[in-house]
C-alpha positions as CSV (number, residue, x, y, z in Angstrom):
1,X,54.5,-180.3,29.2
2,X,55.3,-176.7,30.8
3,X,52.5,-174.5,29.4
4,X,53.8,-170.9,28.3
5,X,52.4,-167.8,27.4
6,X,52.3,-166.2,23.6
7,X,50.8,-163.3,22.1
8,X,49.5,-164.2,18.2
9,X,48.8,-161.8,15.9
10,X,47.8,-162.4,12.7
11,X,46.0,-160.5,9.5
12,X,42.9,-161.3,8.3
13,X,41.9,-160.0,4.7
14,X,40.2,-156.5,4.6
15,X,37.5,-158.2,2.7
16,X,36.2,-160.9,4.9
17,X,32.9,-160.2,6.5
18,X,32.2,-159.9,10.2
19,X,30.5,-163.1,11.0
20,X,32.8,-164.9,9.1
21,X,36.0,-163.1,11.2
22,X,34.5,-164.2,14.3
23,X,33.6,-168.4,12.5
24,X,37.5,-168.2,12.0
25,X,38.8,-166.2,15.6
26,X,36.2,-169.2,17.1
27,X,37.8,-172.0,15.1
28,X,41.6,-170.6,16.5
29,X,40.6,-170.5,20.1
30,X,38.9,-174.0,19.9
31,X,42.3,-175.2,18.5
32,X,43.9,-173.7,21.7
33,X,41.5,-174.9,24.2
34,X,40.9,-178.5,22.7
35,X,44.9,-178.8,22.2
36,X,45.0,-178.1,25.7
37,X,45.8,-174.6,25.8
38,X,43.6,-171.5,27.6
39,X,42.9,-168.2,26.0
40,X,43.6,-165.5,28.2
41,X,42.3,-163.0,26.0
42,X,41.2,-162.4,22.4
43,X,41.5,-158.8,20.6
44,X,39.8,-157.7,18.0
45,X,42.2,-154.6,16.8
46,X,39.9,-153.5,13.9
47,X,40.8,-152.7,10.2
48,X,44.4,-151.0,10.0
49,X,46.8,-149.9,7.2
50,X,49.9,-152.2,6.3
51,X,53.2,-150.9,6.3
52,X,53.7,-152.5,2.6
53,X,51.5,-154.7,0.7
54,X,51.1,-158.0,1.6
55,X,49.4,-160.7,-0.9
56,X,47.9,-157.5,-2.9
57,X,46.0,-156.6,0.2
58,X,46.9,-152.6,1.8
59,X,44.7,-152.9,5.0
60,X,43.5,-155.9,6.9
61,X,42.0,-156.7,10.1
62,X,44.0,-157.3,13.2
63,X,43.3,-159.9,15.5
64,X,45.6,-160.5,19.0
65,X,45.0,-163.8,20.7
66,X,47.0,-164.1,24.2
67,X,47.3,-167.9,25.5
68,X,49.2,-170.1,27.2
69,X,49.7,-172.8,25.7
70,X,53.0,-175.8,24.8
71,X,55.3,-175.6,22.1
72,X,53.3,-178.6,19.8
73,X,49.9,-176.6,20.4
74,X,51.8,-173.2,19.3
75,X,52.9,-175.4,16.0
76,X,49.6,-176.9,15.3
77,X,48.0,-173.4,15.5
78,X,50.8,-171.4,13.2
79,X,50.3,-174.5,11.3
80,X,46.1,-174.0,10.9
81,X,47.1,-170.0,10.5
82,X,49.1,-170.9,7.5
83,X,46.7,-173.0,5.7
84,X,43.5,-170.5,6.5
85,X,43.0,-168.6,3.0
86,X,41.4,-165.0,5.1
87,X,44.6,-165.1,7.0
88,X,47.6,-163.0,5.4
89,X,50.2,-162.8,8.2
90,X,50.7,-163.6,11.6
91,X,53.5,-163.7,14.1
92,X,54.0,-165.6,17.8
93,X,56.0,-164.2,19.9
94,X,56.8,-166.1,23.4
95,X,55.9,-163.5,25.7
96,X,57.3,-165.2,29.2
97,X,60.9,-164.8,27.8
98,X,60.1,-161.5,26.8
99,X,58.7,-160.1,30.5
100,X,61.7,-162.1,31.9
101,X,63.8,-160.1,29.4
102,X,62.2,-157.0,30.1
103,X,62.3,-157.2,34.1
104,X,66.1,-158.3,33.9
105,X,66.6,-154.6,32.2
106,X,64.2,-152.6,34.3
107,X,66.3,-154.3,37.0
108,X,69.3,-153.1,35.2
109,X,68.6,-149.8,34.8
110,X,67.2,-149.3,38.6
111,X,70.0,-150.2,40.4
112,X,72.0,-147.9,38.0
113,X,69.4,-145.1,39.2
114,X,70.6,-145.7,42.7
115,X,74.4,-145.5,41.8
116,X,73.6,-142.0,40.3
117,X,71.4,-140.6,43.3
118,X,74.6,-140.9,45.4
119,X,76.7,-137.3,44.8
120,X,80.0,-138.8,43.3
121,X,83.4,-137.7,45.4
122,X,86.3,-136.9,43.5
123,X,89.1,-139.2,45.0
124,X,91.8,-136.2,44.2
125,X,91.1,-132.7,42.7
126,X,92.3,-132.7,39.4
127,X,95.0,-129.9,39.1
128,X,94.1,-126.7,37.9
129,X,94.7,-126.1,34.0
130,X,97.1,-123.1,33.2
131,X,95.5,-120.3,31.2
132,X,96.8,-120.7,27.6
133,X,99.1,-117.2,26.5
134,X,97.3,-115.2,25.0
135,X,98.5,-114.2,21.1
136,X,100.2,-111.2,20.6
137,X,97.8,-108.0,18.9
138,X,101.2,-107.3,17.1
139,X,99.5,-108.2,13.8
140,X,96.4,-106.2,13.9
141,X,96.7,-103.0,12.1
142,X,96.7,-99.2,13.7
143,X,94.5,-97.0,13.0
144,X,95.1,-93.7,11.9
């Protein structure tokens, strides 16, 4: 199976102490590696507000594992994410897709860089535009 890379973030609640954050990041990363996957890097993003409440909980702790890993590894681990009780949210994102994505438009918007550097030619002057009459001052009073 084609290993891939993903970024994982997930939540943890605010109230979980220290030790027990890093029992539960170990417990993730030995899914990954024992599934077969690497860890490239694990991120411990510290204690941040949420946008809107989520499970009665306003802050949590964010956590950013980046791995490579298969598709049936990235399902058992969402699926071990969901079922952890100190975890409130978490996303995966396929992150190979989305530098492909991103080079395709960075290639996009160089080679319309290079169009632009070149001073543009008019093929045929356009003609010159009449000057419109100008109204008649009959209607403005005289002064006396």
């Amino acid at each position: 199976m084609q290993q891939r890379f993903y970024e994982v973030m997930f939540i943890v609640r605010p109230d979980v102490a220290d030790e027990d954050l890093d029992k539960l990041i170990a417990g993730f990363e030995q899914t990954v590696t024992s599934g077969g996957g690497a860890i490239r890097s694990t991120e411990k993003m510290g204690r941040r507000k949420l946008a809107y409440t989520v499970r009665k909980f306003n802050d949590g702790n964010f956590i950013l594992l980046t791995i490579d890993a298969n598709g049936a590894l990235v399902a058992e681990l969402e699926r071990r994410l969901r079922v952890s009780e100190p975890v409130i949210k978490f996303i995966t994102v396929r992150m190979d897709e989305e530098d492909k994505r991103l080079s395709k438009i960075k290639a996009i918007r160089a080679s319309r860089r290079k169009l632009s550097a070149i001073p543009a030619e008019p093929a045929h002057p356009a003609p010159a535009a009449e000057p419109a009459a100008a109204p008649a001052e009959s209607a403005a009073p005289a002064s006396a």
